[in-house]
N, C-alpha and C positions, 0 to 999 in steps of 0.2 A: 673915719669921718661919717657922721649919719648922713643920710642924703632923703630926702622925699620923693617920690612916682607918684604918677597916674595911673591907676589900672580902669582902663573904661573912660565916662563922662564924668565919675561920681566920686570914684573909689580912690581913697590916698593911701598909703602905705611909707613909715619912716622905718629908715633900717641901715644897716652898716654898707657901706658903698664898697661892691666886690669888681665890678670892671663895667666898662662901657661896650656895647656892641655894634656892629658893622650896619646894623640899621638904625645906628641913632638912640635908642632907649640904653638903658641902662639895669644892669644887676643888684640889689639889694637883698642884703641878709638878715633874714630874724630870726634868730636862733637855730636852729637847722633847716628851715627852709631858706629857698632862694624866692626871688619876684623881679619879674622882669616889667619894665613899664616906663611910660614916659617922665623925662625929669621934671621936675618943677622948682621953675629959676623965679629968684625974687627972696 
C-alpha cells in the first residue's frame, strides 16, 4: 500500500508502507531506502 510522510514543514515523500513506529510516525519504502516521517491523513 503506498502511504505519504512529512519529513520537516515542507518535505513529502510517497513510498510503500513498511511498519508504524512507537512514536507515532511511520516507515516508508522507496526502493532501497527506508524514511521515516509523519503520516498524512486525507
Amino acid at each position: 500500500m503506498l502511504r505519504t510522510i512529512l519529513i520537516g514543514s515542507s518535505v513529502s515523500i510517497q513510498g510503500v508502507f513498511e511498519r508504524k513506529l512507537e512514536c507515532g510516525r511511520i516507515l516508508v519504502r522507496v526502493g532501497d531506502s527506508l524514511f521515516a516521517g509523519r503520516p498524512v491523513c486525507g
